[in-house]
BANUMI-894268 format. One record per residue (C-alpha): x, y, z. Coordinates in nm, 3 decimals, decimal comma. Layout:
+---------+---------+---------+
|      px |      py |      pz |
+---------+---------+---------+
|       X |       Y |       Z |
...
+---------+---------+---------+
! end
This chain:
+---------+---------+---------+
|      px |      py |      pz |
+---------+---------+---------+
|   8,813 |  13,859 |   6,236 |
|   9,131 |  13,703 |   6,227 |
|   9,304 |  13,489 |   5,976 |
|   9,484 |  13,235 |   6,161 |
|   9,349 |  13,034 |   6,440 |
|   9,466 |  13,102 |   6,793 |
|   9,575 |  12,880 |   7,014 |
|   9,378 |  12,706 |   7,287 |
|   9,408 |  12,844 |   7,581 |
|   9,379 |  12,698 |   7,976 |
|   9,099 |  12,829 |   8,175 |
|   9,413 |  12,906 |   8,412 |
|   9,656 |  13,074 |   8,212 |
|  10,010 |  12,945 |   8,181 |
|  10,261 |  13,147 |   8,362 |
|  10,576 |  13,242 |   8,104 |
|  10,874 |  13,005 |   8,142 |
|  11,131 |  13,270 |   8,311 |
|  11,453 |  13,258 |   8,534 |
|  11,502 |  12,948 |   8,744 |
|  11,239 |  12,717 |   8,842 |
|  11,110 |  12,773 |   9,174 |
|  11,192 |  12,508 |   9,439 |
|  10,794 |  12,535 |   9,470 |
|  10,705 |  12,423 |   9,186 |
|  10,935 |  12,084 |   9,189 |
|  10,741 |  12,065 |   9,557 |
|  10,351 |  12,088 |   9,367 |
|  10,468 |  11,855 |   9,083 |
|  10,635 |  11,603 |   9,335 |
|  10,251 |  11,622 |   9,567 |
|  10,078 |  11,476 |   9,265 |
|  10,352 |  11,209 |   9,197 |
|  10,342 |  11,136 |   9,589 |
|   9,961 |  11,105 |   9,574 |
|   9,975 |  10,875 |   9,316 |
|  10,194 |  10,631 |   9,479 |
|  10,036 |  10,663 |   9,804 |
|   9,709 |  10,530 |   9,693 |
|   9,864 |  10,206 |   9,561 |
|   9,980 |  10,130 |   9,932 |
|   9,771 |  10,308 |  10,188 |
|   9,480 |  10,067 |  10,105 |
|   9,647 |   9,751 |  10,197 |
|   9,630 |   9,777 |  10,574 |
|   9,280 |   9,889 |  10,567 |
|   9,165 |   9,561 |  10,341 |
|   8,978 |   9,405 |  10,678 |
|   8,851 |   9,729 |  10,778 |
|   8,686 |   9,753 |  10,405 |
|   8,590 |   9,371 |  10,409 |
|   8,362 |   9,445 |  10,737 |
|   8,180 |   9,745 |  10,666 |
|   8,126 |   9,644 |  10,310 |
|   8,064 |   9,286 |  10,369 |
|   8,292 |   9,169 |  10,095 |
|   8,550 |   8,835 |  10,086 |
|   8,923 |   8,780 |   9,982 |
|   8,775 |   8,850 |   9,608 |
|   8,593 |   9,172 |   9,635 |
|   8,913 |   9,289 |   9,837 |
|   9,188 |   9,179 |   9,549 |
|   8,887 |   9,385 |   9,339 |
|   8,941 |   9,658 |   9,539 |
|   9,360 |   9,678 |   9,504 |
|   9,348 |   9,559 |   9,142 |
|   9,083 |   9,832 |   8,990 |
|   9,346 |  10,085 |   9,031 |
|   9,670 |   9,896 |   8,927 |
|   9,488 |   9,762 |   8,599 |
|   9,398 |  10,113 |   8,484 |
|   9,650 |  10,295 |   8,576 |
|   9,859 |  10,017 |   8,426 |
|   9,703 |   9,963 |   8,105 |
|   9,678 |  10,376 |   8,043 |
|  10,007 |  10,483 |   8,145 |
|  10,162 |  10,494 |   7,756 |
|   9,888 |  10,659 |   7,629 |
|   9,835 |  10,920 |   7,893 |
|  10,209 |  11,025 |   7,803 |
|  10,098 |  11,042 |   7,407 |
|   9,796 |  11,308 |   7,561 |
|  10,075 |  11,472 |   7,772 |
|  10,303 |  11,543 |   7,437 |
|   9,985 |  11,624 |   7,207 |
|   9,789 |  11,852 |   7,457 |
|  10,051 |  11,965 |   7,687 |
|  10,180 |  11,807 |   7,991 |
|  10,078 |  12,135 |   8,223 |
|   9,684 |  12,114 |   8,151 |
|   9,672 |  11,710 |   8,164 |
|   9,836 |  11,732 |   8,486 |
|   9,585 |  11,997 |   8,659 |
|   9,333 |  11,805 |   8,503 |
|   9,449 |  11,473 |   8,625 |
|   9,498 |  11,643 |   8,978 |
|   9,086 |  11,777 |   8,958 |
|   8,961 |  11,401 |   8,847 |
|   9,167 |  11,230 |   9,172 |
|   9,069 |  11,476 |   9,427 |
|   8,708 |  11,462 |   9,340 |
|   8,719 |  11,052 |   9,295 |
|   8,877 |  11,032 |   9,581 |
|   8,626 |  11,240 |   9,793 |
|   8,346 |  11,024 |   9,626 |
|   8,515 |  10,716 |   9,700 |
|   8,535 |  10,774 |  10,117 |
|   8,113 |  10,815 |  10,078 |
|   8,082 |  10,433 |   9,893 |
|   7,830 |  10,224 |  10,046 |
|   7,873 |   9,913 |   9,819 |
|   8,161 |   9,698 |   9,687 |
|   8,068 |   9,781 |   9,329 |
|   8,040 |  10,119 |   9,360 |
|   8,432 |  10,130 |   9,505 |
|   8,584 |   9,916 |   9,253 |
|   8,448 |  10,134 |   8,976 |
|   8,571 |  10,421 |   9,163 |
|   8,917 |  10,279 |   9,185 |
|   8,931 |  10,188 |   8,815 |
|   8,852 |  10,570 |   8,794 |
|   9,124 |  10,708 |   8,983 |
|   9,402 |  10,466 |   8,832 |
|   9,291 |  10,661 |   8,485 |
|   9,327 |  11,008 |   8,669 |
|   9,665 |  10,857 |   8,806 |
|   9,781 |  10,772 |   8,468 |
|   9,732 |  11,123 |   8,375 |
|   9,942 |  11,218 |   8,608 |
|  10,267 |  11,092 |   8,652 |
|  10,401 |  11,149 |   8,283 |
|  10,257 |  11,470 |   8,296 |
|  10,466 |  11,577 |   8,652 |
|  10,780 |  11,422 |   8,460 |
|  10,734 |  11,632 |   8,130 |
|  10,678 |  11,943 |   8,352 |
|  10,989 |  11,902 |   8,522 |
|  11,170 |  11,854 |   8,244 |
|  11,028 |  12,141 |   8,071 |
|  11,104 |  12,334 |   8,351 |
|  11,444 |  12,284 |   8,428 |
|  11,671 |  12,336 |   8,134 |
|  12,035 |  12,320 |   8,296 |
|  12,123 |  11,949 |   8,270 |
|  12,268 |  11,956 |   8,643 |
|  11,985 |  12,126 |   8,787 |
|  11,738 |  11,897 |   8,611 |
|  11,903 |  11,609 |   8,713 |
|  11,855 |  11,697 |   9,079 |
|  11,489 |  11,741 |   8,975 |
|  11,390 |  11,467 |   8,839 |
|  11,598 |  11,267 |   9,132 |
|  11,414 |  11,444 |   9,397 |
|  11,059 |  11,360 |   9,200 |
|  11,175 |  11,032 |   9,156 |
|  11,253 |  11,014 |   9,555 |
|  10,890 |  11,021 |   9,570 |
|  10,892 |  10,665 |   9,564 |
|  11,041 |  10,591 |   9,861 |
|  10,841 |  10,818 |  10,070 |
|  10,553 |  10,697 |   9,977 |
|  10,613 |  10,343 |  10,002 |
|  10,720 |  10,419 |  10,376 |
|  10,409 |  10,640 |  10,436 |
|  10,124 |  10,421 |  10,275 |
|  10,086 |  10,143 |  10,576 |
|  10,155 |  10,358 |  10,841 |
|   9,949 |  10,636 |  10,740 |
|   9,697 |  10,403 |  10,625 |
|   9,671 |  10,228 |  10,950 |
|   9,672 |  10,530 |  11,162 |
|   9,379 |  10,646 |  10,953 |
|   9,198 |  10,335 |  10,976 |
|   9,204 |  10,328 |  11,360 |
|   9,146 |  10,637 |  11,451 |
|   8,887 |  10,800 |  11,175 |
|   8,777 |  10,488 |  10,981 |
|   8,883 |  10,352 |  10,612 |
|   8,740 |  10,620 |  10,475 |
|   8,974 |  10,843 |  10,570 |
|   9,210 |  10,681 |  10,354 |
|   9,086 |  10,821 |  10,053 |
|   8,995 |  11,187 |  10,209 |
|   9,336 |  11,249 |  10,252 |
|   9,420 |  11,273 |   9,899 |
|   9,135 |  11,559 |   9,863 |
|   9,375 |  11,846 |  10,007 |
|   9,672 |  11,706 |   9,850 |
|   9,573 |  11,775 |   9,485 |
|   9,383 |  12,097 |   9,576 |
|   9,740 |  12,180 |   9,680 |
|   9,917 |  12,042 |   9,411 |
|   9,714 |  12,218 |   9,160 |
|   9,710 |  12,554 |   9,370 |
|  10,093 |  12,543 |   9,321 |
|  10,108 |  12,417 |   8,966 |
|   9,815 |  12,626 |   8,832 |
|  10,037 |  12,947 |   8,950 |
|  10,379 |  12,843 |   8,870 |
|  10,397 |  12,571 |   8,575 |
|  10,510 |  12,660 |   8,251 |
|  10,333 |  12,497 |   7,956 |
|  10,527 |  12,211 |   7,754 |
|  10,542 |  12,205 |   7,402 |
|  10,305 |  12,025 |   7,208 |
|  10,429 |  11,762 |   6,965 |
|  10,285 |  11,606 |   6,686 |
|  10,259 |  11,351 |   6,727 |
|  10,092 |  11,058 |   6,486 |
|   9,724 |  10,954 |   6,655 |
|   9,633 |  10,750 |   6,892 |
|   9,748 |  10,385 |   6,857 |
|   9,367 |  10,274 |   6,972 |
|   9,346 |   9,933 |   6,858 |
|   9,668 |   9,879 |   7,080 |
|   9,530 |  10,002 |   7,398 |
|   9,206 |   9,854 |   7,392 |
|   9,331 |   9,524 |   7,357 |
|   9,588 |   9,613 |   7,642 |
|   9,339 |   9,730 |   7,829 |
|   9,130 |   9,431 |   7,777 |
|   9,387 |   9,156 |   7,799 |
|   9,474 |   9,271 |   8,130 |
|   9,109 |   9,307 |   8,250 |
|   9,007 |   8,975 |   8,141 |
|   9,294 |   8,759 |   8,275 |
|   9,270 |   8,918 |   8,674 |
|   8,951 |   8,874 |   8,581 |
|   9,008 |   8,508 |   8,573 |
|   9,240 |   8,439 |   8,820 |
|   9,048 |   8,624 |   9,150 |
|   8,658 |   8,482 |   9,026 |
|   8,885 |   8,122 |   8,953 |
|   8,863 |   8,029 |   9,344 |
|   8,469 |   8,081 |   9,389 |
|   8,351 |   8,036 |   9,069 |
|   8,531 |   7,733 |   8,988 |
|   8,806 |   7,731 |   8,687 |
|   8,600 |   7,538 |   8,502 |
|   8,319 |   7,801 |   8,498 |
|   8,194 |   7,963 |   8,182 |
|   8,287 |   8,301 |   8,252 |
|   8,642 |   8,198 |   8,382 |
|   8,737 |   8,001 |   8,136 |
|   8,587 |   8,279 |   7,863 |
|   8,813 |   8,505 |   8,054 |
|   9,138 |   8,359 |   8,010 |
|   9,044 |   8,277 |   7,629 |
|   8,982 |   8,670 |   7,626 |
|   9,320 |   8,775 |   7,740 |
|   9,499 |   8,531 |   7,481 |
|   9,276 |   8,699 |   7,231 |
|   9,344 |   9,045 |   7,302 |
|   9,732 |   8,965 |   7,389 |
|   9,718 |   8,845 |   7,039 |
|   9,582 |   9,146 |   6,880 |
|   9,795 |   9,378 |   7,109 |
|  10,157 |   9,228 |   6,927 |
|   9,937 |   9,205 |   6,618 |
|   9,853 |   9,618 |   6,617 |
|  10,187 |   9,714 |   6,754 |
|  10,392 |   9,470 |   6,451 |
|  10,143 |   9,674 |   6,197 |
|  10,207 |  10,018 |   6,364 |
|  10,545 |  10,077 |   6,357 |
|  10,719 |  10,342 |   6,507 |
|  10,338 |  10,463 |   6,573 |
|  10,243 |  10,191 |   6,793 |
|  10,214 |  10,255 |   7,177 |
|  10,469 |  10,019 |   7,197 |
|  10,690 |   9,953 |   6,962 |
|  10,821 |   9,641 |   6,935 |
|  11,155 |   9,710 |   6,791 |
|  11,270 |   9,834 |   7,143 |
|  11,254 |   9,458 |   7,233 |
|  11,569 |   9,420 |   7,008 |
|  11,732 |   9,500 |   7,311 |
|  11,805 |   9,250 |   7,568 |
|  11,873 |   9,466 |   7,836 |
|  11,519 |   9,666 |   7,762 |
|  11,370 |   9,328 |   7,769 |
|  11,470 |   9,194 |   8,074 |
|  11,442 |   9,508 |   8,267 |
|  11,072 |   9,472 |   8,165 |
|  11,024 |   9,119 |   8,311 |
|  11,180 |   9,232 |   8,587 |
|  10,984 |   9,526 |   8,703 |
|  10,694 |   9,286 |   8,665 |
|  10,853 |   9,037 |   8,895 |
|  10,979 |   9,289 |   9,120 |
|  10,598 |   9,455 |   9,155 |
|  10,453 |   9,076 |   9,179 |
|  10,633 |   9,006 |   9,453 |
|  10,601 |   9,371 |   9,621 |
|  10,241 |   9,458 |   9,611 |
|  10,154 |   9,077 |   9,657 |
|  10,272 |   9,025 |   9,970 |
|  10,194 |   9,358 |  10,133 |
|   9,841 |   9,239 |  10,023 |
|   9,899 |   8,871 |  10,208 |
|  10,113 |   8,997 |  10,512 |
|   9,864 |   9,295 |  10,585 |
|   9,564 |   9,028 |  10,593 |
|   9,814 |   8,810 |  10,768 |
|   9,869 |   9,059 |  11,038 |
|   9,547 |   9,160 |  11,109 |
|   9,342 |   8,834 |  11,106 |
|   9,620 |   8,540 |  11,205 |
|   9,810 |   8,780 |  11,425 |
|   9,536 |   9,031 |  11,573 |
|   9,694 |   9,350 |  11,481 |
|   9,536 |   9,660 |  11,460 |
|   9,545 |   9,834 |  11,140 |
|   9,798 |  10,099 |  11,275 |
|   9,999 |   9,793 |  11,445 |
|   9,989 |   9,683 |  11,091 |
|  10,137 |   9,927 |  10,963 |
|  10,400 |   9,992 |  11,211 |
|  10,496 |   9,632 |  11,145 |
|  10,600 |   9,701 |  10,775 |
|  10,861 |   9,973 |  10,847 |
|  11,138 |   9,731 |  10,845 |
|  11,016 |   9,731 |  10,478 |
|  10,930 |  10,095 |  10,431 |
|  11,241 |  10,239 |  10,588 |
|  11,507 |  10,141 |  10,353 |
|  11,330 |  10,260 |  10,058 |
|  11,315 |  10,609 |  10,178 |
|  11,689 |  10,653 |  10,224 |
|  11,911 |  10,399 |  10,027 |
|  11,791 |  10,455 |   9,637 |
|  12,013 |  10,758 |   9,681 |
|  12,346 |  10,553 |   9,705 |
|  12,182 |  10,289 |   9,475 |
|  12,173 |  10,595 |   9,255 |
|  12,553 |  10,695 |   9,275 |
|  12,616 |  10,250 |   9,290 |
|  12,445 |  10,236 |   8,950 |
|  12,622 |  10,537 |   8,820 |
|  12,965 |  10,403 |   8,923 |
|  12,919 |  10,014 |   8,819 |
|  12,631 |  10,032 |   8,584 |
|  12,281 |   9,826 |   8,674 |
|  12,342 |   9,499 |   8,667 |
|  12,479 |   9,382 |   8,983 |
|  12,265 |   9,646 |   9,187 |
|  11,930 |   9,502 |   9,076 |
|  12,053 |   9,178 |   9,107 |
|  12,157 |   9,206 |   9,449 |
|  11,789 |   9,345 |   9,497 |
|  11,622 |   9,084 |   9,375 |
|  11,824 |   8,809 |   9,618 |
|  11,759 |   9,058 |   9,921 |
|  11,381 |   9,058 |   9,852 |
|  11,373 |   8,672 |   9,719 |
|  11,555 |   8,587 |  10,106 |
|  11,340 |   8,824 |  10,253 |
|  11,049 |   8,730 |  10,159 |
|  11,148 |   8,314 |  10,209 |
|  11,235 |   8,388 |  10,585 |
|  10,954 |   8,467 |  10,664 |
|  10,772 |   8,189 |  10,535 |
|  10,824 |   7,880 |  10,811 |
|  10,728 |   8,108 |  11,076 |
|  10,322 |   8,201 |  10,996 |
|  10,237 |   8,004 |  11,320 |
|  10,285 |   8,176 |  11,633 |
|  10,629 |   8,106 |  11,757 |
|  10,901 |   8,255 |  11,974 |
|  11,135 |   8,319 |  11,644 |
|  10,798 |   8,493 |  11,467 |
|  10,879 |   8,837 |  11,545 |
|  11,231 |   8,812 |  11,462 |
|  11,160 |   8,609 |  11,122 |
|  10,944 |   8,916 |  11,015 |
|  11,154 |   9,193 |  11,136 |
|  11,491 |   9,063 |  10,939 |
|  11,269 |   8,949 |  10,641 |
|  11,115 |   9,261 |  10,598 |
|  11,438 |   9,492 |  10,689 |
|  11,605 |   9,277 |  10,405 |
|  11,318 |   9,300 |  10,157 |
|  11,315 |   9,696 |  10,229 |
|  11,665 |   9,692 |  10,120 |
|  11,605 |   9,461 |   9,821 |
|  11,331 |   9,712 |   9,656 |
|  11,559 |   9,996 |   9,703 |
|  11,863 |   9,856 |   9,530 |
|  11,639 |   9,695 |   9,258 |
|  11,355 |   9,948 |   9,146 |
|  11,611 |  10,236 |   9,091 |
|  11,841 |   9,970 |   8,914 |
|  11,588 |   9,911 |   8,675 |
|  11,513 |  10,240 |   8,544 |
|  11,826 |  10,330 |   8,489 |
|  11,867 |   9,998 |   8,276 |
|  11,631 |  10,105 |   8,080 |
|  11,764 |  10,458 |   8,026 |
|  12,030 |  10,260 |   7,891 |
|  11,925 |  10,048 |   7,716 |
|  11,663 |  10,278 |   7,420 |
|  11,731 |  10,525 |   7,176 |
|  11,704 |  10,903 |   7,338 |
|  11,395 |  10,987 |   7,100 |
|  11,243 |  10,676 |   7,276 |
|  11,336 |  10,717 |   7,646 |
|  10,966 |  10,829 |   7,768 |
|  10,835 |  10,524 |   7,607 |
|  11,076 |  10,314 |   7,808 |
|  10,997 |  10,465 |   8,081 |
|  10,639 |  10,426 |   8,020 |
|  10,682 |  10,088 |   7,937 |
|  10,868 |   9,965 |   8,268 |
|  10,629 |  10,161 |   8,450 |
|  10,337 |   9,943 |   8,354 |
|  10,494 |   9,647 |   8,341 |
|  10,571 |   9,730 |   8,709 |
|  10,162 |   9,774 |   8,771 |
|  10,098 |   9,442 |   8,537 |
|  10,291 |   9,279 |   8,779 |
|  10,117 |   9,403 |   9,088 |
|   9,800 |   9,327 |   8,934 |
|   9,923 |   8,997 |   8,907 |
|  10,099 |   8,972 |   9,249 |
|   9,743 |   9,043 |   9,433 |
|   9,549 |   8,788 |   9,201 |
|   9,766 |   8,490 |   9,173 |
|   9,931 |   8,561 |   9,559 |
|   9,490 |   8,598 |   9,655 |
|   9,385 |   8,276 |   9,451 |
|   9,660 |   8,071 |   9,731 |
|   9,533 |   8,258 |  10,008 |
|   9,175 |   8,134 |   9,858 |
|   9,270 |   7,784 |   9,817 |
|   9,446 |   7,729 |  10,149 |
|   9,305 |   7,555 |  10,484 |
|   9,366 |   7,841 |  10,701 |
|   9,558 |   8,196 |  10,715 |
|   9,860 |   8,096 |  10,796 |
|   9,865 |   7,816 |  10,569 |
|   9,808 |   8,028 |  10,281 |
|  10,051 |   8,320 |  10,422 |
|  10,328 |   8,092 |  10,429 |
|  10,243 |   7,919 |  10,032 |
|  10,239 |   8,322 |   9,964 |
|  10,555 |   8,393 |  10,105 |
|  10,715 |   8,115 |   9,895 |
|  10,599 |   8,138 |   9,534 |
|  10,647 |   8,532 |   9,581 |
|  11,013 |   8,408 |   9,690 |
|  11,066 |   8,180 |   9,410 |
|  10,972 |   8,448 |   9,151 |
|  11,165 |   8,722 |   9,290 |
|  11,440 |   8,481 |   9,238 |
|  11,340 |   8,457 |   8,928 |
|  11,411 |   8,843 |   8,894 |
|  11,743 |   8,795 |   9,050 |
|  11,813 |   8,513 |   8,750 |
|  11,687 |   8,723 |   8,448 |
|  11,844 |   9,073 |   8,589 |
|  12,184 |   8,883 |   8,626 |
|  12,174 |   8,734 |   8,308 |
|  12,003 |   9,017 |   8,081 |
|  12,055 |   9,373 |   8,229 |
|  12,413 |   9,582 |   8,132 |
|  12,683 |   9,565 |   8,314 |
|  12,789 |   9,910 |   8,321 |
|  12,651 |  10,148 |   8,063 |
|  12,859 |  10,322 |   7,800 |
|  12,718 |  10,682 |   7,972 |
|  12,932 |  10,513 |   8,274 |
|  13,162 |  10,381 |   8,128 |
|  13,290 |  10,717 |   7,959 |
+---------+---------+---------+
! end
């Protein structure tokens, strides 16, 4: 009998922290990150394929992108408050278990329902994840240098996956079917955890207060309720009962959300005296603008491509590597821009890129000798755009929050980026909805995504640091 309590342990026991970190390990933490991010763009070129065998419309497809983005969205904060209070190694092997197997299930779903629930599923299990990988990595790597190159190479991630998602996606599509799309994540979390089950230290665990519940119900259902809204708007009528009941909801439950947070304090999931800062504050609306624009036209152009242009799915998604490219190589001299002349004028000049980019494109929807050229030069300088402005914005809000407080920023920009695409697919889908014909609605899509990216370009210029003091010292 013993007189204190021992600690929990894993069912796979946590290998002691020794020597340097193997180049391994950064490789199995980076394959759950990579998964992650691959499932938010892989679907988008198989959206017709999905529509046909599931006999669904524009609605039951913006379901289908959405159910991830609003969980994984509305979970992200909290799943880094399990992370620091159970320990970011067994959250992330447990994260990497629940996508693999949801994923599996998913590729066997033989109704619409059954899919969205399955993709509100896996954006949990994806929340899980990517604080998790970050905390490990940090953990992990305890010379500054060497965990800067870390976290850079994690971060990398982005790119790649971006670039991989359509292509991949369409390839899959063609050859094997939609389902395929989701199968392919089965081997690469049983990988993943293979490597991190064998070679990840264990965190600390902090303690932290408890769970700031009222807050992330109410973001939770805020979100919920107002996509809710906008994709049943177009068939339902905005007039209906249950749309109108859903946009009362959100109000309600955005209400209660600054309501909790004001009476939390430094508890809350959020906490609201990080707004103090301009520069956090605008890097916020920005990631959602930047995201709204992103994921709602690849949801528009891959439609676009398939049904006004006749594309196959993998023609699809060769057509989006002007976009893709850029993003796998250029956020590593945005990187090095950023650290030389601070934020500002980086994510600025992102935002115009991706605001032109996206208005090119919009005059030419109709077939037309100047088509093809239109889309390649809007997309190249869209591709460009993302990678100057995404990178841009995480280091503004680096520096821009109190170092106790930096994995909340984080946090934070991270879901506003996934409110935003949430948004981008429902408000981008109710104009597709509305419009006479594909091409029609392509080209209103093209231009309000535009105008708001714009938008970014305005409220990036005007709120983000120049250059930070870090950089400036």
């Amino acid at each position: 009998m013993t007189t204190q309590a021992e600690p929990e342990r894993d069912s796979v026991a946590a290998p002691k922290r020794t020597g340097k970190p193997s180049r391994t390990l950064l490789i199995g933490l980076s394959l759950g990150y990579f998964m992650v991010l691959l499932d938010m763009t892989i679907v988008s070129v198989a959206l017709p394929a999905i529509a046909g065998d599931l006999h669904t419309g524009l609605s039951g497809l913006q379901w289908v992108t959405n159910g991830y983005t609003i969980t994984f969205a509305a979970l992200l904060l909290t799943a880094g408050w399990l992370s620091d209070r159970l320990g970011g190694r067994r959250v992330f092997l447990w994260g990497l278990v629940a996508f693999g197997v949801l994923s599996g299930v998913s590729a066997v779903a033989t109704t619409l329902g059954v899919l969205v629930v399955l993709r509100l599923a896996l954006g949990v299990a994806g929340a899980l994840l990517l604080p998790s990988s970050l905390a490990l990595i940090v953990h992990s790597y305890t010379d500054p240098a060497a965990r800067a190159r870390a976290v850079g190479a994690w971060a990398a991630i982005t790119g790649a996956a971006l670039a991989a998602g359509p292509l991949v996606g369409g390839m899959l599509t063609d050859t094997v079917g939609w389902r395929a799309i989701f199968l392919i994540n089965v081997p690469l979390a049983l990988a993943s955890w293979a490597i991190t089950a064998r070679l990840a230290p264990e965190t600390a665990r902090k303690q932290r207060s408890g769970l700031d519940l009222t807050g992330q119900l109410s973001a939770v259902v805020a979100l919920a309720a107002l996509v809710y809204a906008l994709i049943e708007g177009p068939d339902k009528g905005w007039t209906a009962g249950g749309v109108l009941g859903g946009f009362a909801l959100a109000a309600a439950a955005a209400v209660v959300f600054v309501v909790a947070e004001r009476r939390s304090g430094d508890a809350a999931m959020l906490p609201l005296r990080m707004f103090r800062s301009r520069s956090f504050s605008s890097a916020l609306v920005a990631g959602l603008l930047a995201n709204f624009g992103l994921s709602g036209l690849l949801f528009a152009l891959s439609l676009f491509f398939q049904e006004g242009r006749g594309y196959s799915s993998f023609a699809a998604g060769l057509a989006f590597l002007p976009l893709t490219l850029p993003t796998a190589f250029n956020p590593i001299y945005t990187g090095r821009l950023v650290g030389r002349i601070g934020p500002r004028r980086p994510a600025t000049l992102g935002f115009v890129l991706m605001g032109a980019g996206a208005l090119i494109q919009a005059p030419f929807t109709q077939n037309s000798a100047g088509a093809l050229v239109a889309t390649v030069v809007g997309l190249l300088a869209f591709g460009f755009g993302v990678s100057f402005a995404l990178p841009a914005l995480v280091a503004g809000v680096a520096g821009s929050v109190p170092a106790e407080l930096a994995g909340i920023g984080a946090g934070a920009l991270n879901s506003a980026r996934q409110v935003g695409a949430s948004l981008g697919v429902a408000v981008l889908g109710v104009i597709l909805n509305l419009s006479s014909s594909t091409a029609a609605g392509t080209r209103w899509a093209l231009v309000v995504g535009g105008l708001g990216l714009l938008v970014g370009a305005l409220v990036a210029g005007t709120g983000l640091r120049g250059r930070s003091p870090s950089a400036a010292r």
